[in-house]
N, C-alpha and C positions, 0 to 999 in steps of 0.2 A: 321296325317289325312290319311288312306287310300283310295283309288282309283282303277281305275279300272285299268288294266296289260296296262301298254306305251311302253315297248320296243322293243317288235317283231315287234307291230305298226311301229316302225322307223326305226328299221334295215331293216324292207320291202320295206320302204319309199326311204332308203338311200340308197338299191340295185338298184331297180329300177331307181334311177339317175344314177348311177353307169354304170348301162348299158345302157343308151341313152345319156350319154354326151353331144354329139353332139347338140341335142333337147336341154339339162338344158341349153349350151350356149346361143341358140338362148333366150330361155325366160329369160337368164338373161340381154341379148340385149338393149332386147325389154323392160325392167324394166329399165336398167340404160340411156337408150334415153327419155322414157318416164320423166323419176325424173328427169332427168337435162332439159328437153323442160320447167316444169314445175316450179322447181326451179332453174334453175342455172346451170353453169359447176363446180361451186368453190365446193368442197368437204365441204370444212372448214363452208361451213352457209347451207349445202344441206344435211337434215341427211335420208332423203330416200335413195340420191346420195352415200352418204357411207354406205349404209345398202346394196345396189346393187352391189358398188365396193366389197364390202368385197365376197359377194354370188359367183363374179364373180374369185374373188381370190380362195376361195374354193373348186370352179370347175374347176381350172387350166388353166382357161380363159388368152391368151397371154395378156400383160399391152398394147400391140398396139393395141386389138382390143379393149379394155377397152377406149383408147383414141378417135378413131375412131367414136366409139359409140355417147362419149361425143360433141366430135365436128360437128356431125352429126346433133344430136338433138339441136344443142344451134345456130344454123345457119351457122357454118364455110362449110359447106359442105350439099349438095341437096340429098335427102335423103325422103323415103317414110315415111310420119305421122301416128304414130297407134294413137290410143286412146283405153281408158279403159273404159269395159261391162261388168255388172255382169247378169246374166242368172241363177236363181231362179228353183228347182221342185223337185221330187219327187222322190227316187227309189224304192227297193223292199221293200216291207211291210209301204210303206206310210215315209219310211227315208227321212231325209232332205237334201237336196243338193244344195252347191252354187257352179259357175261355172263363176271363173275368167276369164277374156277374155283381150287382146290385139288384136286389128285388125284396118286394113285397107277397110275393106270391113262388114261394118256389114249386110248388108241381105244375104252376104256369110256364117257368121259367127252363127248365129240365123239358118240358116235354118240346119247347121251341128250340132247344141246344140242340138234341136228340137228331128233330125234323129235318133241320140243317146240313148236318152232318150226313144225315141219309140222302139228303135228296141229291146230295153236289158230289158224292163219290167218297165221305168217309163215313168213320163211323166213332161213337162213341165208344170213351174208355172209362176202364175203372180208376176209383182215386190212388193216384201213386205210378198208376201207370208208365206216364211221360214226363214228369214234373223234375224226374231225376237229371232229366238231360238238360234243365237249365237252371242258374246261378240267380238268385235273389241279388241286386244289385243296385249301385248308381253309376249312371250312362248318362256323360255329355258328350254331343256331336259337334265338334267345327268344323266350317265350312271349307273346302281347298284351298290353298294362300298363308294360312294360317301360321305362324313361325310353330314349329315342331318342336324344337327346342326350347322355346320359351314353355309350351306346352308341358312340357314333359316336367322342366325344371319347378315350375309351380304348383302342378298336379302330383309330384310325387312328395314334394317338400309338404303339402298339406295333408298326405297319406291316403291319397290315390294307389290303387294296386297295381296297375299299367296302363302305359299310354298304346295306341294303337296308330301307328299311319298307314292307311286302307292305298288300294291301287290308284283310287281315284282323285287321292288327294287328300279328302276327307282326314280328320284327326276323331278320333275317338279316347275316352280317357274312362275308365270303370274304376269304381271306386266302391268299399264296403257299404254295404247302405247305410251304415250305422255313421258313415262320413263323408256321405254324399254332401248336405247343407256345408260342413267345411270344406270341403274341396271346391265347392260351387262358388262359395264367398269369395276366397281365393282366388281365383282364376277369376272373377268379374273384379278384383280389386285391381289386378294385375293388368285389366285393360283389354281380357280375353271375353269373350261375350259367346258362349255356347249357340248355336241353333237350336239345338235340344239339349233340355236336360232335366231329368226324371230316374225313380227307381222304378225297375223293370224287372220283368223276370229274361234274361238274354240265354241264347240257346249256346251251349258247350262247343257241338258240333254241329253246324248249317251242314245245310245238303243243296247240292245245286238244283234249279229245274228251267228247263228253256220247253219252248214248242207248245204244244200239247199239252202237258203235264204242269206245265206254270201259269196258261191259262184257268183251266180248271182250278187249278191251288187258288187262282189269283178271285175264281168264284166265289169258292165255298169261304174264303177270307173277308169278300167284301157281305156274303150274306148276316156270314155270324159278326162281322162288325155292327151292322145295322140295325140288329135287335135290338127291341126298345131296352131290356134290360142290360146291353151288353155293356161294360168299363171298358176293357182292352181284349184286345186277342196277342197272344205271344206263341210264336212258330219259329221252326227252324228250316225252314225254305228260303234260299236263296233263287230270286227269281228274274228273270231276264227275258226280254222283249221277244 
């Protein structure tokens, strides 16, 4: 099944971490405090908690502040409470935007989503708005080269929903979130090693944008990444040089 080009998407995705490190730690922080406030410190019954250790692993986050974190959030230690907002609207040519949030302060955090959106050519939406246009999910990416087949046969046999091979090569495999960590198992047992892999909210229908229009998108994307409070931004723009 062809698709639309994945992997410059991710290599841009994964520079971009690359060079804020600093930033991906804090949001992985703020993710691995959040899942253990929520469930637990125990890795072993908390699998947001090991989806965040691992993030945190990734980003070559020390194991002491991974612990730190943990004990932070579960009470051993006094420590600021975020919580989690999602912030809904609209960028260039009417695309759709979710805008993950952690904060302490939300009429802080609302009125920098807001700013954003106004100054870079969208605007804010209400809740419901756009949310319907994408699938709660797990998304792993392989790299081009990848056996297809092999793919396919392992990711569906551990109840993966579909595999994807994109124009570029790339292999994509989406799976129920509820069976993302099995299907990830699987596939890293099988000797298959994701570039990425994460539950996401993914867009139903991408919308292309080139020239003009994918600049700008490619603006207002890198601002509201940037926010201190921001987790992720999830868009259905597909964007091209």
């Amino acid at each position: 099944m062809a698709g639309h080009s994945k992997w410059a998407n991710i290599q841009h995705r994964k520079g971009r971490q690359d060079e804020k490190r600093q930033r991906v730690w804090t949001r992985v922080m703020r993710e691995i405090m959040v899942a253990a406030r929520m469930g637990g410190g125990d890795l072993g019954t908390n699998p947001r908690l090991r989806l965040a250790v691992e993030k945190a692993k990734a980003a070559n986050m020390p194991s002491e502040n991974v612990k730190y974190g943990i004990a932070k959030a579960t009470g051993s230690l006094e420590g600021v409470h975020y919580e989690e907002v999602r912030y809904e609207g609209y960028g260039i040519g009417g695309a759709a935007v979710l805008v993950d949030c952690m904060t302490d302060n939300r009429v802080r955090t609302v009125a920098e989503v807001r700013h954003a959106f106004s100054k870079h050519g969208g605007n804010m939406g209400t809740e419901g708005s756009v949310v319907f246009q994408f699938k709660h999910c797990g998304q792993l990416i392989f790299a081009p080269g990848t056996s297809e087949d092999k793919v396919m046969e392992v990711a569906l046999e551990a109840g993966a929903d579909d595999v994807i091979a994109h124009d570029d090569g790339a292999i994509e495999v989406l799976t129920p979130y509820t069976a993302f960590e099995a299907v990830k198992n699987a596939l890293e047992a099988a000797g298959l090693k994701p570039e990425l892999a994460e539950i996401t909210m993914r867009a139903d229908n991408p919308i292309e944008m080139s020239g003009d229009d994918a600049a700008k998108m490619q603006r207002l994307l890198d601002v509201l990444e940037d926010l201190d409070d921001t987790q992720e931004v999830f868009h259905n723009a597909e964007l091209s040089e």
